[in-house]
Structures are given as C-alpha cells and as structure tokens.
C-alpha positions as CSV (number, residue, x, y, z in Angstrom):
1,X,0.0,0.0,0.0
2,X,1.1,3.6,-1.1
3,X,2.7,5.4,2.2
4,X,0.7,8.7,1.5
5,X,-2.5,6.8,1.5
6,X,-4.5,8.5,4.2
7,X,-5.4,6.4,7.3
8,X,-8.6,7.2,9.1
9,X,-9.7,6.4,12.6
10,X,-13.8,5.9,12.2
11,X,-15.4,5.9,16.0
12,X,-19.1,4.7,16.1
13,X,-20.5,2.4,18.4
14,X,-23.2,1.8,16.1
15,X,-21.6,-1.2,14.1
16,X,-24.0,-0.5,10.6
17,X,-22.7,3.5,10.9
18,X,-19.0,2.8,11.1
19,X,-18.9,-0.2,8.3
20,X,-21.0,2.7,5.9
21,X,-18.3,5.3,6.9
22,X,-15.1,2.9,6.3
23,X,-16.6,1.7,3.3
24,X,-16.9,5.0,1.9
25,X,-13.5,6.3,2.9
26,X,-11.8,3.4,1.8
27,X,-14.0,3.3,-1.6
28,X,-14.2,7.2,-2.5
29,X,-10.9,8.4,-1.1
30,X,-8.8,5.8,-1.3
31,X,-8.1,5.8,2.8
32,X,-6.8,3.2,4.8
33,X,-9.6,2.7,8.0
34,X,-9.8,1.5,11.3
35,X,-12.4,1.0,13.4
36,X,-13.3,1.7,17.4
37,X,-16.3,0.8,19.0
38,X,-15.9,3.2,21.8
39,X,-13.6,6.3,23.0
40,X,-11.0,3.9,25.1
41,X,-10.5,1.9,22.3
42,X,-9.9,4.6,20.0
43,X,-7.3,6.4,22.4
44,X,-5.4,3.2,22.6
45,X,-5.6,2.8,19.1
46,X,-4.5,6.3,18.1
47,X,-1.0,5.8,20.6
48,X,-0.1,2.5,18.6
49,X,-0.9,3.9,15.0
50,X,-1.4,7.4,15.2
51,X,-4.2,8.1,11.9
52,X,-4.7,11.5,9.6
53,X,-7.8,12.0,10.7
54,X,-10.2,11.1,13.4
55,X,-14.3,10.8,12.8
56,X,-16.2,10.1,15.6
57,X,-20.0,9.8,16.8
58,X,-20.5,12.5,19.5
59,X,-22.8,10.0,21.6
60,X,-21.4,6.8,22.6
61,X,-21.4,5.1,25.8
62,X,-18.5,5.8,28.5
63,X,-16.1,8.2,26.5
64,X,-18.2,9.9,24.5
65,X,-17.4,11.7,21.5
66,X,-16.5,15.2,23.3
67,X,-14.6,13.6,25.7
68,X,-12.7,11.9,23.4
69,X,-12.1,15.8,21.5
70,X,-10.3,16.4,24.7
71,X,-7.9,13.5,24.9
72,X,-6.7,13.6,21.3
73,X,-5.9,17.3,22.0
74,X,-3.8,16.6,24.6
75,X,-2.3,13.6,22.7
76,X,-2.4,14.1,18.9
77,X,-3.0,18.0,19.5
78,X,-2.1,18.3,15.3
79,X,-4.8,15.3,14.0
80,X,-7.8,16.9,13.0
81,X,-11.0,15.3,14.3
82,X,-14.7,15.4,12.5
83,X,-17.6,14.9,15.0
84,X,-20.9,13.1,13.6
85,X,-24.3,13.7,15.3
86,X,-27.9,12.4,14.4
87,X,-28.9,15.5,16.5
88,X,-29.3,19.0,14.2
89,X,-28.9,21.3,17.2
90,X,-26.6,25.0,17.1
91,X,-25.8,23.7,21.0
92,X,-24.4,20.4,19.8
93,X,-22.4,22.3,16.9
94,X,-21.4,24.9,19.7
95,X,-20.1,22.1,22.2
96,X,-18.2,20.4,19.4
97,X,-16.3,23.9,18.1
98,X,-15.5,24.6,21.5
99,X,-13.9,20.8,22.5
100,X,-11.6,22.1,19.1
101,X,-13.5,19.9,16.3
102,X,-12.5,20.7,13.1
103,X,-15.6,19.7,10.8
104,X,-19.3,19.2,12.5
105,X,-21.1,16.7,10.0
106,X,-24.6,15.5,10.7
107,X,-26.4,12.2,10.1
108,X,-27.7,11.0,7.9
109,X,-24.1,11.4,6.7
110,X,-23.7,13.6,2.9
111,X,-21.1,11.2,1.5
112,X,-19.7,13.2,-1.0
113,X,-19.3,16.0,1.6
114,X,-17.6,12.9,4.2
115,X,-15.5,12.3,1.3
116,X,-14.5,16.1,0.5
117,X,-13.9,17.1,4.1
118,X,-11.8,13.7,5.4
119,X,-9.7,14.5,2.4
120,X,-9.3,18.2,3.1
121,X,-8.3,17.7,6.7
122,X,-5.8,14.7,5.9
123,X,-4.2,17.3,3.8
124,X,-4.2,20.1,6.3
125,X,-3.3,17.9,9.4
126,X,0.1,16.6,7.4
127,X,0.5,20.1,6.7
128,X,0.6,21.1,10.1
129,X,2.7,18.6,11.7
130,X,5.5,19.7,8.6
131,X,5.0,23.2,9.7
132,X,5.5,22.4,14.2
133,X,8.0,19.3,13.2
134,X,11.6,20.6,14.5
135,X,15.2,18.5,13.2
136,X,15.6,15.4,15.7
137,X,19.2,13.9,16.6
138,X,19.3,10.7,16.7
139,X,21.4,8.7,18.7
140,X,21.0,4.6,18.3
141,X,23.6,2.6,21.0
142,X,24.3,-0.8,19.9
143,X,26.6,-3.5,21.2
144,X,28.2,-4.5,18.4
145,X,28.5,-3.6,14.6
146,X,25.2,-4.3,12.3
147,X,23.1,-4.4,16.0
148,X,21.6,-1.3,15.4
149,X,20.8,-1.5,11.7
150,X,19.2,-4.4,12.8
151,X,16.6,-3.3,14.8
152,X,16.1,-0.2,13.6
153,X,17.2,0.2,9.8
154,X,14.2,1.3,8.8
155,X,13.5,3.9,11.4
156,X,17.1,4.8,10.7
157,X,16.6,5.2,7.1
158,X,13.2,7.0,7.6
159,X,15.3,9.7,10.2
160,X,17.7,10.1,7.5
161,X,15.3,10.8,4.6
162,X,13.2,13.4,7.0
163,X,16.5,15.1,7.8
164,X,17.1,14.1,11.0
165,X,21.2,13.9,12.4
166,X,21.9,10.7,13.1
167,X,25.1,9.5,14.9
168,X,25.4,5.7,16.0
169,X,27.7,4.4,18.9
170,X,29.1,1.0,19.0
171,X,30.5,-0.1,22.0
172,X,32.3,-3.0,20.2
173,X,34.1,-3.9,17.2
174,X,32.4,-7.3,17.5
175,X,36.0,-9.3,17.6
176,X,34.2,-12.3,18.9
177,X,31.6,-12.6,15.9
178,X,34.2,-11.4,13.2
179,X,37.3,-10.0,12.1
180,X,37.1,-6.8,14.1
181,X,39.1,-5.0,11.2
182,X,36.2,-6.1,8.6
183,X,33.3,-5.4,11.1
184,X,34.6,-1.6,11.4
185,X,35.0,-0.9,7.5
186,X,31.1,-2.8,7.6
187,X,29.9,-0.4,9.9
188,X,31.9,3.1,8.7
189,X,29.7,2.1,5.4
190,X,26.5,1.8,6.7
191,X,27.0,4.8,8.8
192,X,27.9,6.5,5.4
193,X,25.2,5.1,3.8
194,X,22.6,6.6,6.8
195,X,25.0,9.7,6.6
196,X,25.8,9.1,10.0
197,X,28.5,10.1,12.6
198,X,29.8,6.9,14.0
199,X,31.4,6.3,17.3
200,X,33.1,3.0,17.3
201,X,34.2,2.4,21.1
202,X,36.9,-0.6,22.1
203,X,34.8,-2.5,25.2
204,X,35.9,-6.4,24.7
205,X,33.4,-8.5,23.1
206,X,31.0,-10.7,25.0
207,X,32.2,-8.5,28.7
208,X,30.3,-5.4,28.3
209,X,29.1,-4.4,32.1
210,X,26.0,-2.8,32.4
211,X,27.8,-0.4,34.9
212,X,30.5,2.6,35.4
213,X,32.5,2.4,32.1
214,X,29.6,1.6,30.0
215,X,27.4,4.3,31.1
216,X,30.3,6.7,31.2
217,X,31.2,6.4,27.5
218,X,27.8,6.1,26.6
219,X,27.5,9.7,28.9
220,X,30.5,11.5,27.0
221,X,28.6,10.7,23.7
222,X,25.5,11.9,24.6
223,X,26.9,15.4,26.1
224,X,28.4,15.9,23.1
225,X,25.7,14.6,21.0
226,X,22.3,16.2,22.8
227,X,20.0,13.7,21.1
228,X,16.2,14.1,20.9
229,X,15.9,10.3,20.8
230,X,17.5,7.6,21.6
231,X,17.5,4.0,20.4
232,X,19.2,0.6,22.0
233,X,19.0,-2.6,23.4
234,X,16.2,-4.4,25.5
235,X,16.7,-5.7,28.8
236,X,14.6,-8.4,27.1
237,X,17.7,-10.4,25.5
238,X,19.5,-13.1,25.6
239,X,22.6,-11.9,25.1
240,X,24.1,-10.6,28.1
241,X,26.2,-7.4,25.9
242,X,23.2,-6.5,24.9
243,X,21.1,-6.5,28.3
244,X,24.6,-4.3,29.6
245,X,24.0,-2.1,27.1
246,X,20.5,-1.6,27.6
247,X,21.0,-0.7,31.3
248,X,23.5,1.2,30.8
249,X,22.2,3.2,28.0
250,X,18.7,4.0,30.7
251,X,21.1,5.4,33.1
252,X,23.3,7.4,30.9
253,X,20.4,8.9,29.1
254,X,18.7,9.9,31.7
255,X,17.8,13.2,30.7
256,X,17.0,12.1,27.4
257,X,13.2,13.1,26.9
258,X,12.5,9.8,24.5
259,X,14.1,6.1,24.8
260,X,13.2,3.0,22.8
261,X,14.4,-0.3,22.8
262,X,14.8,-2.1,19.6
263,X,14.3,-5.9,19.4
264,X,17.5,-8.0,18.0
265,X,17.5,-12.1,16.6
266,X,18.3,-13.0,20.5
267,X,15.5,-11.0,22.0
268,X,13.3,-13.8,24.4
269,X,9.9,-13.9,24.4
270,X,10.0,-11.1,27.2
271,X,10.4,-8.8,24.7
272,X,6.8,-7.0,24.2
273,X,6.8,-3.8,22.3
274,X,4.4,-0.7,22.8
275,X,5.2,0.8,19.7
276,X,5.1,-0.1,16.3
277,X,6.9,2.1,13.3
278,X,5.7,1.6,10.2
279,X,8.6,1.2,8.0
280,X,7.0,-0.1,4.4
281,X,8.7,2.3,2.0
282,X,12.4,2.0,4.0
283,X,12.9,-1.9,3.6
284,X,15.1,-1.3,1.0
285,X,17.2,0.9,2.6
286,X,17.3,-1.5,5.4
287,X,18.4,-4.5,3.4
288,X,21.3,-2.6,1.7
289,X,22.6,-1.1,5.5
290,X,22.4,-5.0,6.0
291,X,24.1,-5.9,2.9
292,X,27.3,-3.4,3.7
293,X,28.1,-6.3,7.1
294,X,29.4,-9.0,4.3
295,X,31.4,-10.8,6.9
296,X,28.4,-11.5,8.8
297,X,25.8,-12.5,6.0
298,X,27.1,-15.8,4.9
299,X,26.8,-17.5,8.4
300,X,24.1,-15.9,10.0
301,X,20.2,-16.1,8.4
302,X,18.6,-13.7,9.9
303,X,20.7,-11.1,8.4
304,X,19.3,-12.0,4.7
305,X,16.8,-10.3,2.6
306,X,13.7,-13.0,3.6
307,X,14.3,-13.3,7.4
308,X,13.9,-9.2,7.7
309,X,11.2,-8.7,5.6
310,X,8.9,-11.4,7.0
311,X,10.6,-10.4,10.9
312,X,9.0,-6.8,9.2
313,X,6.0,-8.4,8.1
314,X,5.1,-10.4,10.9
315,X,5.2,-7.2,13.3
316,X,2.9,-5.3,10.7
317,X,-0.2,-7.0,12.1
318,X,0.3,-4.6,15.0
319,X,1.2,-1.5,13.4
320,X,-0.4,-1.7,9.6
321,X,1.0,-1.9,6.5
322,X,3.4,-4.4,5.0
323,X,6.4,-4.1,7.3
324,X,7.0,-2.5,10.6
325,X,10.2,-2.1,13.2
326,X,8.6,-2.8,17.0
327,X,9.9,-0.9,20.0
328,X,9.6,-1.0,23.7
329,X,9.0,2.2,25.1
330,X,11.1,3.5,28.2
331,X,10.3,6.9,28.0
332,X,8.9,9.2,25.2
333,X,7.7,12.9,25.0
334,X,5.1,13.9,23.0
335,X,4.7,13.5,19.1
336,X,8.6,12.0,19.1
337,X,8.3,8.6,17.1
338,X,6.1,9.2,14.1
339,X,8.9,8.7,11.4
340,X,6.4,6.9,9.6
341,X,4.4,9.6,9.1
342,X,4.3,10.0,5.0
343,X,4.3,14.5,5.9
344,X,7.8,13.8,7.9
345,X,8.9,11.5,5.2
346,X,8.7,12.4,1.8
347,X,8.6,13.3,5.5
C-alpha cells in the first residue's frame, strides 16, 4: 500500500454507521480505515498507530465523543477530528467547536461531503505537523556492529530521509563474531550510507558491564551529542552485551526526553513492544545497511533479505502496512516517534 495513502480512525458504536463510513473512505478516497467501537479503544488505538484524521459519533457510551475531542488534544493535539451527530442542534455544533472539532457533519451522513472534508483535513493535518515538526538527533547505541541496523534500519533510514542527524555508537568492534578490522570498515559504510556520525568504542566483546565504564562512554557521547531520541538494546535479551548495554544506556540517558528499545534475533519472548513504526517504504534501505556487514551474512540467516522482511511483516499486524520495526518504550515525549508519518517522510 502507497505510504501517502490516508489512514482514518472511524469511532461509532453503532456497528452498521461505522462499516457505511469505512466503506466510503476506503471506496471514495482511497483511505486506509480502522475501526473503534468506543472512546477507550480509540485512544489506545490512536497511541499505537497514530491516523490522519479522526471521525467520531458524538454520543457513545463511556467516553463519548466530546470527551474523546479532549484527549486527542492533549495527545495528537495536530490530527484533525470530524464529529458526527444524528442531532441538528446549534448547541451540539457549539459544544463540538468549543472541545476544538474541526468539521461538524450531521447524520444522515452527505457522503460526498464525508468524502471532500476527510480528504481536506488529511491534507491540512500533514500540513501542520510539517509546519511544528523541528530537526531530531538521533542517537542509536548498539553493542556490536550491524546491531543497530538491525533493529532499527528502517527507522534509521526513515530519520535520515526526513533530515534528521543521526550519529550511531558501538561499543564493540564485535571481535568475537568477526574479524574486528572487517566489522569496522562494515559499519563506517552503513553509517555513510545513513549519513551518520559513527562512534566505534573498544569494550571487549562478550564483557560489556551494564555499569561505570559503559554508562560513562555512553555519557560523554551523549553530552556531546544532545540527542532528541535515543535507540538501544532491550533488557529483554539473551545476550548478556546487549542486556549491559541496555541498562546502561537508561542510566546514561537519563535526561533524554524519548528512549526505545529495539528488538535483535536473540530477543526472548519477554520482549513485548508498545510501539510499532511503520517502516513499508524503507525496507530497502534496510536490506542494503544490511548488505554493507558481508562478513556477517554468509553464516548468519537472519541477516538475509527473507528473514527481515517477513521479521518486518510479521510485526505489521500490530502496526499496519506491509512491514514494521517494533519498539519498547522506556520513556517518550510527546509526538517524538512518528517517522512513519508520509508528511515527515517524503517526510
């Protein structure tokens, strides 16, 4: 699926209303739609995969519409919401203006007028996130060359085509898994390829501590550094450089407003993601960051083309589309991951 294809939250408790709504957003204006029966699920639905545009009954049971007005202005302040009523009434028109609606549409719903104003306001809310959306830096910690490209390639790429500074620090040169020598000319090109700085630190291979030295080099980087985001290991693995580094990197980045965990091929089971990044149009640009570690490709499958794109694929039934980077979130401030966003990409 196209990534500027507009993806629409429709909220309607009444089942009939919000199948004639999806059908003719997804018919008329060629929008991707999902469905919420009810406020809670909407808000939970709208932090996982953040839409275009929200339109939502202004009577349903527990969060009604209104209510839910308010909490996607605090959380999605920039995605422009349409409110649906059955009720013609200047006081329900009033209410909705005032909770910051942008459209007021009535029902029986005008279709051609659903159609004119969800595509308007896809338009306008892209625009506005372009127009607030400042330069991020990007720092992505990994414990070894080709860890971070392989948890977050794509998100990588995506950062690099929106603009972003990158810079990635190694903390090995990955002796154990390879000819250290190799490994670093495998990572300078990657990092070239990202147009990345590159930090490429000596700790031994396979005896990272999660304590002092680690989080002091990983502390010098980020002073000099100040990244916006920051990207690294799970606690969730079962390789013990990588837990290190993902305790270390918490501590050090401590005043860091947004850290994510990326999941790597010895992840356990533990690992459970609260964020998914849609990644479709970046796969590429993954495979050929993965393509640059040649020393490591011929002995180890889940570097190849296949394994990433269906690891990609099998993660998109969380976050849409056809392929998608997960992430656990440690901390995050507001509107910072949503590099899949086609306004950031293309944005």
């Amino acid at each position: 699926m196209p990534e500027d294809v507009p993806r629409i939250l429709v909220v309607d408790d009444d089942p009939d209303v919000a199948l004639l709504v999806k059908t003719l957003l997804e018919r008329r204006a060629g929008c991707t739609v999902d469905v919420a029966a009810d406020g809670l699920s909407a808000l939970a639905q709208v932090e996982a995969v953040p839409p275009d545009v929200v339109v939502a009954d202004i009577e349903m049971p527990g969060v009604s519409g209104l209510e839910l007005l308010e909490q996607l202005r605090i959380r999605v302040p920039d995605v422009p919401v349409v409110i649906m009523t059955a009720h013609v009434s200047v006081d329900y028109a009033v209410a909705a203006l005032r909770a910051q609606a942008d459209e007021f549409l009535t029902k029986p719903i005008d279709s051609a007028k659903l159609v004119e104003v969800v595509t308007r306001l896809a338009e306008e809310g892209r625009r506005r996130r372009e127009e607030r959306r400042s330069k991020q830096v990007v720092l992505a910690i990994g414990a070894h060359p080709d860890d971070v490209e392989i948890g977050v390639g794509g998100i990588l790429s995506a950062h690099a085509h929106a603009g972003d500074d990158i810079t990635i620090l190694t903390l090995s040169r990955g002796s154990q898994g390879g000819d250290a020598d190799s490994r670093q000319h495998e990572s300078l090109a990657a990092a070239e390829r990202l147009r990345a700085r590159l930090f490429l630190k000596d700790l031994i291979d396979t005896e990272i501590s999660g304590g002092g030295p680690t989080v002091r080099l990983i502390e010098e980087v980020v002073r000099e550094v100040q990244p916006t985001i920051v990207y690294t290991h799970s606690a969730n693995d079962r390789h013990q450089d990588h837990r290190a580094v993902g305790e270390a990197t918490v501590v050090a980045t401590r005043k860091v407003g947004t850290v994510a965990c990326y999941q790597s091929p010895s992840a356990t089971i533990d690992y459970r993601p609260t964020r998914f990044v849609r990644v479709d149009q970046f796969m590429t640009q993954k495979i050929e960051l993965l393509e640059c570690f040649r020393s490591q490709t011929a002995n180890r499958d889940y570097l190849t083309s296949d394994f990433v794109m269906a690891t990609a694929r099998y993660w998109s039934r969380f976050g849409g589309g056809t392929a998608v980077e997960p992430l656990e979130i440690v901390r995050e401030t507001a509107d910072a991951i949503r590099v899949h966003e086609p306004s950031r990409l293309e944005s």
